[in-house]
Structures are given as structure tokens and as C-alpha cells.
C-alpha positions as CSV (number, residue, x, y, z in Angstrom):
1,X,13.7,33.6,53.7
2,X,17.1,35.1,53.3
3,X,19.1,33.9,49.9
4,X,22.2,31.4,50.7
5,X,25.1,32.7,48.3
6,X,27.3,30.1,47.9
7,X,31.3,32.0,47.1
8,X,33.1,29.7,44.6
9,X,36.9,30.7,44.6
10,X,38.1,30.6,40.8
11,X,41.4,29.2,40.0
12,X,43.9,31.5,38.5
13,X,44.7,30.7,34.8
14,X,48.2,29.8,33.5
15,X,49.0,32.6,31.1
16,X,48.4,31.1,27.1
17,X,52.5,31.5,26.6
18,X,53.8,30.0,29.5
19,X,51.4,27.2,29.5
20,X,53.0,26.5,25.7
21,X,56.3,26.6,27.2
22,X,55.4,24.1,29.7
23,X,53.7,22.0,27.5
24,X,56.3,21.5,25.2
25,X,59.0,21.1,27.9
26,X,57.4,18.6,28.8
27,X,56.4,16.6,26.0
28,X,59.8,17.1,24.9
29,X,60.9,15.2,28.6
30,X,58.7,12.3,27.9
31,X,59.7,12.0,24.5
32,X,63.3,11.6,25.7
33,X,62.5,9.0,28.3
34,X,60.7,7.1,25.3
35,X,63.7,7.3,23.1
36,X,65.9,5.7,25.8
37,X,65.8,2.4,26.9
38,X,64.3,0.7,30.3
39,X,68.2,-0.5,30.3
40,X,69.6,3.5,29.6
41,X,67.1,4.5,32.2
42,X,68.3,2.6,34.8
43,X,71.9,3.4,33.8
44,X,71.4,6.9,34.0
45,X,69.8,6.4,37.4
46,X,72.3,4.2,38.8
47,X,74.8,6.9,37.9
48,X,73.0,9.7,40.1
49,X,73.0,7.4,42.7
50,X,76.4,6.8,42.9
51,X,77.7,10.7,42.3
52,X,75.0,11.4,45.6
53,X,76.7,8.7,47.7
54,X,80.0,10.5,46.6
55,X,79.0,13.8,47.5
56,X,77.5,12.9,50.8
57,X,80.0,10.7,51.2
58,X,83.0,13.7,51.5
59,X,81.1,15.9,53.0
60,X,80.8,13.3,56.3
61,X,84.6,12.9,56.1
62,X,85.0,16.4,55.6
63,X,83.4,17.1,59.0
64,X,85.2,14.1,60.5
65,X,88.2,14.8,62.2
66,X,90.4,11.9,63.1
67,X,93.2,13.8,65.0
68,X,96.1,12.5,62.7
69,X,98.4,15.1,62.0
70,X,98.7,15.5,58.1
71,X,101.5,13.4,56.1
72,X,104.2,15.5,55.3
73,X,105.2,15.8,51.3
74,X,108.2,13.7,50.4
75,X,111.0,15.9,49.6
76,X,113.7,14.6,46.6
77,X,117.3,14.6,48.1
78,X,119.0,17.4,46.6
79,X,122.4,16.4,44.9
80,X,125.5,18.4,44.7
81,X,127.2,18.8,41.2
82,X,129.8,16.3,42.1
83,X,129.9,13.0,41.3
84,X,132.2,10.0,43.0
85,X,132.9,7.5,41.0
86,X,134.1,3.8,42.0
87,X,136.1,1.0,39.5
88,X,135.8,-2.0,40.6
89,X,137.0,-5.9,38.9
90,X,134.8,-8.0,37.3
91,X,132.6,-9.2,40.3
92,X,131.6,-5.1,41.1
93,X,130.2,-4.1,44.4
94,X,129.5,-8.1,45.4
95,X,133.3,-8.7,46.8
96,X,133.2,-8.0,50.1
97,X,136.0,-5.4,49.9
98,X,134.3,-3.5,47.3
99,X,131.3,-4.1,49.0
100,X,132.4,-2.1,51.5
101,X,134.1,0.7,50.0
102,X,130.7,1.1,47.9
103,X,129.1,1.5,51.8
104,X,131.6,4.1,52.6
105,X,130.8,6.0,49.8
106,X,126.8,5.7,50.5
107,X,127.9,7.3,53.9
108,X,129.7,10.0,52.3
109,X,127.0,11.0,50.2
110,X,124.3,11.3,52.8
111,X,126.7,14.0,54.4
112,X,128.0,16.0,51.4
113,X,125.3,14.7,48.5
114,X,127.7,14.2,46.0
115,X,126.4,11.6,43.3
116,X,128.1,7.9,43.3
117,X,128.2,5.2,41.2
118,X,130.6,2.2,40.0
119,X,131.8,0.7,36.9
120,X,133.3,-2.9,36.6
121,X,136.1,-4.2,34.3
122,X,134.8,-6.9,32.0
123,X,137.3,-9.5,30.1
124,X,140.5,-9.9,31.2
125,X,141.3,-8.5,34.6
126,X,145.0,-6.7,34.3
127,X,145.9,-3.1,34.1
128,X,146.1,-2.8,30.4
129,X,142.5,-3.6,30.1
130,X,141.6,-1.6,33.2
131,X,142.5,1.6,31.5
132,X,139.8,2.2,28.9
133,X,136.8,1.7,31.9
134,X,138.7,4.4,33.6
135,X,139.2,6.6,31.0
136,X,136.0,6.9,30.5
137,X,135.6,7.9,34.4
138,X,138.5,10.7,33.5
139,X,136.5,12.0,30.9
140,X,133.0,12.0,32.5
141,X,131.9,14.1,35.1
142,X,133.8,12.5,37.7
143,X,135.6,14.4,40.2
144,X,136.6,11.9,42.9
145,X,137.6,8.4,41.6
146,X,138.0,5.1,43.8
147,X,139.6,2.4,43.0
148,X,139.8,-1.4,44.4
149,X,141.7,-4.7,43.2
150,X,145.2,-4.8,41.6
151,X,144.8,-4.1,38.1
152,X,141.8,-1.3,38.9
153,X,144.6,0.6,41.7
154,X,147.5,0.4,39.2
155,X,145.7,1.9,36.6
156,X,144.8,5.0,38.6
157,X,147.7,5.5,40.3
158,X,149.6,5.3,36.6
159,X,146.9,8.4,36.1
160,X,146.7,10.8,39.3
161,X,149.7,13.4,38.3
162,X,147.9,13.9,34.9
163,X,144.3,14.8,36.4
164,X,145.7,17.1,39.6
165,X,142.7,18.7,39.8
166,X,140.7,15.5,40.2
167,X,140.8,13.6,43.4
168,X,141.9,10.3,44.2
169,X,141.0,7.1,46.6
170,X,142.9,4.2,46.1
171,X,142.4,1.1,48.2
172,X,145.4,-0.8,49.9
173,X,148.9,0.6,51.5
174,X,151.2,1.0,48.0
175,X,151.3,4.7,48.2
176,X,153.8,5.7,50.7
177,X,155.1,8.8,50.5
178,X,155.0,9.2,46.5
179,X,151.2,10.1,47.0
180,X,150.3,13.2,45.5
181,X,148.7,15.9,47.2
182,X,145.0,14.9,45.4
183,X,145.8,11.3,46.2
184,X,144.2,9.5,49.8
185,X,145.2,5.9,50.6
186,X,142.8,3.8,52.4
187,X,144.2,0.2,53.9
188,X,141.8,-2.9,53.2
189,X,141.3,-3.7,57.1
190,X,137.8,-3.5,59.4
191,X,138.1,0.3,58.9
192,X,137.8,0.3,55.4
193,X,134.1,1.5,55.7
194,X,134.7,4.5,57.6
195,X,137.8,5.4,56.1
196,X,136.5,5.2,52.8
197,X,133.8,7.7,53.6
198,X,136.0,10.0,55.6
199,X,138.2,10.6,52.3
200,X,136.0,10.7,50.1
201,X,134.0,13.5,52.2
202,X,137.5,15.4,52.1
203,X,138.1,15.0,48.2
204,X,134.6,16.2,47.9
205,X,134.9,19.3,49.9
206,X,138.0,20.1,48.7
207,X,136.1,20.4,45.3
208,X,132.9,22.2,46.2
């Protein structure tokens, strides 16, 4: 009667130093779960959660395509060096005259991008007291100055033959022909708008 050997496959060891390594890995896992919290724990888990949904998230959209053509960045306007500047009387750019003279100069700048911007006499409205606001126009960075109402004009034109090399925009008809050369009339009628912006766009260029 013939022997039955039965072949028993032996299971390789783990090696003495790496089992050591794993060992304390892993007691050193399980003591950190210990040290934290059930409430940590979850925490933690909830976390991972949330940064998978993220990831999977973009990569979907990232393989979407939805056919919209990309937003174009907003560009800054670019301004020129020169700045218009307007006086006005007490009320500002909320008369309807110097509301729109301040329109005409908004049209000007979108041609030639020169900077504007207004200043209003405050206290008593007369020429004397007009001076000092524009003055301080004079001896700013303005190189095109506007003016509207009586005391505001009078004040200017008192000033244009001392700042040649300035220009000036005065609103009404009392120039005439004693106008300098660096000084544009506008009359206070429905074209005010458009003439407004056609000299100051001609007091600018004649400065750039």
C-alpha cells in the first residue's frame, strides 16, 4: 500500500527588522487615534471628504466644456498727462448749464483721455472770492480750465494773458474779438454739450 504524502506549503516569514518596523508603525497609528477624540476623528474625516469632493469636483468641470468663449480681462483706461479742469458756483455740476458743460467734457475725454474734474466756489458768489478756487486750478496741474457763471467767467478771463501757455474755455458770448489766441468761447444754448467738448478736445491737442 503506497504512502500518501501530504505537501504542506510553508508561509514565508516577515524578516525580524521589518516586522519591528511594522509593528511599531503601527502601534504608533493606533496610539494616535486613541489620543484624538471620537469628535477629532470625525473632524479629520469630514475634512478628507470634502478636499475629495473638491478634487473630483474640478476635474468634471475641467473636462466639461460649455462652449462660452472666455471673459476677456478688464483693461484700466489709460489717461493722458493732462488734466481739464472745470470752476463752477456754489451749486457745482447740478445747474443744468454746468451740468452740461461737465457732459461735454466727459465726451472730450473719452476721445483724447485727458483727466477732468470740477471745483465749486463756496461763500459768497462774486469774482473777488472766485479767484483763490482758481488760483489754485492755475497752480495745479491743470492745463485747460473751464469756466461757468458770472463771477467764475470774470475771474478767468481777468487771468488768461498771464497763463498763455494754458488754455482757456469760457462759457457765454462776452469775448468778442479781445479773445486771446489760448482762449475758446462757448455760447450757453442747446449746443453747449457739443461745443464744450469740441474745444476742449482742441485745447487739449494743442497741448499734447
Amino acid at each position: 500500500m503506497a504512502k500518501q504524502v501530504r505537501q504542506v506549503t510553508q508561509a514565508r516569514a516577515v524578516p525580524a527588522g521589518r516586522q519591528g518596523w511594522l509593528t511599531r508603525v503601527g502601534r504608533a497609528v493606533v496610539t494616535g487615534l486613541h489620543s484624538l477624540g471620537g469628535r477629532t476623528i470625525a473632524m479629520i474625516a469630514g475634512a478628507v471628504a470634502v478636499a475629495l469632493a473638491v478634487i473630483v469636483t474640478g476635474i468634471v468641470l475641467s473636462r466639461h466644456d460649455t462652449g462660452r468663449p472666455p471673459i476677456p480681462a478688464t483693461r484700466a483706461r489709460h489717461y493722458t498727462e493732462t488734466d481739464a479742469c472745470l470752476l463752477t458756483d456754489r451749486q457745482g455740476i447740478n445747474g443744468s448749464t454746468a451740468a452740461a458743460v461737465w457732459k461735454g467734457m466727459q465726451d472730450a475725454s473719452l476721445k483724447t483721455h485727458a483727466r477732468v474734474n470740477y471745483s465749486s466756489v463756496t461763500g459768497e458768489q462774486s469774482t473777488g472770492n472766485a479767484r483763490p478756487f482758481l488760483n489754485a486750478m492755475l497752480q495745479g496741474s491743470c492745463e485747460v480750465v473751464l469756466a461757468v457763471g458770472g463771477p467764475e467767467v470774470k475771474a478767468a478771463q481777468e487771468t488768461t494773458a498771464r497763463y498763455p501757455k494754458l488754455g482757456f474755455v469760457l462759457i457765454g458770448s462776452g469775448g468778442g474779438g479781445k479773445a486771446g489766441t489760448n482762449v475758446a468761447w462757448v455760447p450757453d444754448d442747446d449746443g453747449l454739450r457739443a461745443g464744450v467738448a469740441a474745444a476742449v478736445e482742441r485745447a487739449v491737442d494743442a497741448r499734447s
